[in-house]
N, C-alpha and C positions, 0 to 999 in steps of 0.2 A: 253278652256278645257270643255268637255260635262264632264257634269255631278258633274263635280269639284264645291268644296263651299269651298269659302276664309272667311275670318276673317271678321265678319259687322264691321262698325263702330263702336258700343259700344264698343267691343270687344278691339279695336284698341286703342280709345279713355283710356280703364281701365290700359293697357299695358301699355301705354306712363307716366299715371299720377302715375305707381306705380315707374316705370325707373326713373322720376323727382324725385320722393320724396327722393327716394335712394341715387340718386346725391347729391340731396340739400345735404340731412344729410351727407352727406362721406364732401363737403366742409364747412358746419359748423363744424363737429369736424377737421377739418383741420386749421378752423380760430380759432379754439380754442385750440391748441395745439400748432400753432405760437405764441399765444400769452403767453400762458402758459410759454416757451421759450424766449420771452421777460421779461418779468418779473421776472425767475429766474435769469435771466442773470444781470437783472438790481438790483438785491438783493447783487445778488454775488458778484461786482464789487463797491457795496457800502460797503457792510462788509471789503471787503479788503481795502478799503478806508480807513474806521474808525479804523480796527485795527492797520493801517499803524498810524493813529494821536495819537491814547491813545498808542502805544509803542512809540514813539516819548515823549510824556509828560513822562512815565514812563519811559524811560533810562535817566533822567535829574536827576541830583542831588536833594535830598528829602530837600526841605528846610521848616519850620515847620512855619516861620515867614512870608518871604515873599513869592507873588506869583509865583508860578512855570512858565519858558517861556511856553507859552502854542500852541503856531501854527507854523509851518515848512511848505511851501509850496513844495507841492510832486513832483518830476520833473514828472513822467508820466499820469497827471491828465488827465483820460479824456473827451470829450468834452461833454459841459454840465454839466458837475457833479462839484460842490464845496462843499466846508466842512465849517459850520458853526465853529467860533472859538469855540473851548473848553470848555467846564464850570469843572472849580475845585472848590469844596468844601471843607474843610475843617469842618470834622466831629469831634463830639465830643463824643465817646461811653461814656465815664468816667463820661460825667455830672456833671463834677468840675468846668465850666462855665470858666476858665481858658482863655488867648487868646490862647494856643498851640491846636493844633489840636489832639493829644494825638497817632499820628502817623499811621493815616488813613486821606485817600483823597479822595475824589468821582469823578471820570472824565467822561462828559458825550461829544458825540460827534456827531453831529447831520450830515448827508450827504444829500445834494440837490440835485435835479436833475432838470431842466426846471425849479427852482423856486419850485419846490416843492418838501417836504420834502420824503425820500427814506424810511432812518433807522435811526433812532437814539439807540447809544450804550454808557452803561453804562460800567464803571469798577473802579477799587481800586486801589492805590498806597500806598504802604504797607510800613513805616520808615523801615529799617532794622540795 
């Protein structure tokens, strides 16, 4: 081509590194948006975990004396995930130092995942 003027090198060189950076950043918010999606997902799946064991504790007969059964193993666990047994407390609001519980219970329920811990969730078991 006479006369024709194409793009130097600098020129070429500034295009390309502006196109890189563009990409990079569209596949970093893309690793981070996967992950983002891992993690709710891994939240999600442990809450229903936990709330499937503390309603499990909480449909059992309130007993004020002895210990509530406290673990049912879930048929659809899945893989990787376990549930730390239970912790029930027996609360005392009344502060009469009594052995009765005064008919509150604290159930806490902790959810694993690879050995380490997800959520753990608190709740109450109310005498009625």
């Amino acid at each position: 081509m006479k006369g024709g003027r194409g793009f130097t090198l600098v020129e070429t060189a500034v295009a390309l590194a502006v196109f890189a950076s563009i990409g990079l950043a569209v596949l970093v918010a893309l690793q981070i948006s996967a992950r983002s999606t891992m993690i709710s997902d891994e939240q999600a799946t442990a809450l229903r975990l936990a709330r499937q064991q503390i309603e499990y504790v909480q449909s059992q007969p309130y007993d004020a004396i002895n210990d509530p059964p406290l673990y049912v193993l879930l048929p659809d666990m899945p893989s990787g995930y376990s549930i730390a047994t239970p912790i029930v407390v027996r609360l005392d609001p009344g502060n009469d130092g009594l052995l009765d519980d005064d008919g509150l219970q604290r159930i806490t329920v902790a959810v694993n995942r690879d050995n380490r811990t997800v959520l753990t969730l608190t709740d109450y078991k109310v005498q009625t």
